[in-house]
N, C-alpha and C positions, 0 to 999 in steps of 0.2 A: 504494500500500500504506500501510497503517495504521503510524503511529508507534509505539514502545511505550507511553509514556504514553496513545497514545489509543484505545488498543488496552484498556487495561485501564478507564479511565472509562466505554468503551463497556460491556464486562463488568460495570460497576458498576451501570449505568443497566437492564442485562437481568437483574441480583439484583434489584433493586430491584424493578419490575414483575414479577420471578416473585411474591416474594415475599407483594406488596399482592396480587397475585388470588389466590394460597393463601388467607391471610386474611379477606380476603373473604368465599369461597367458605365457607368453615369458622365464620366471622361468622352467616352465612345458616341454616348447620345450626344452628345452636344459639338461634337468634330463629324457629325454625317455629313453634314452640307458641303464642309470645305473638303474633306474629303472628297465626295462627289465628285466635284467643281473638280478639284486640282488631279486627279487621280483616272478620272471620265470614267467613272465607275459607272453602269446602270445599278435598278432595283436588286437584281440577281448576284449578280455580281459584289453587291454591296454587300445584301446577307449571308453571301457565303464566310467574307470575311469576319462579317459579328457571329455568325457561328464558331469559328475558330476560337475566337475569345469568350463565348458564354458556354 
């Protein structure tokens, strides 16, 4: 069994990684456009990439 201090570093380490892939994921919505734009991605092509990363 887990100690109490490592019991909660481990907690820290599973905020941690929640948090970066919220971010992430949320990073990605708000860069489609330019992406789009600059990349000349269509619709298809676009979701395969947000696939990769969800």
């Amino acid at each position: 069994m887990l100690t109490s201090p490592s019991r909660w570093v481990l907690c820290g380490f599973l905020l941690a990684g929640t948090t970066i892939n919220y971010l992430d994921r949320q990073t990605l919505s708000l860069l489609a456009p330019m992406m789009r734009e600059e990349l000349n991605l269509n619709n298809e092509k676009l979701g395969l990439l947000f696939s990769f990363f969800y």
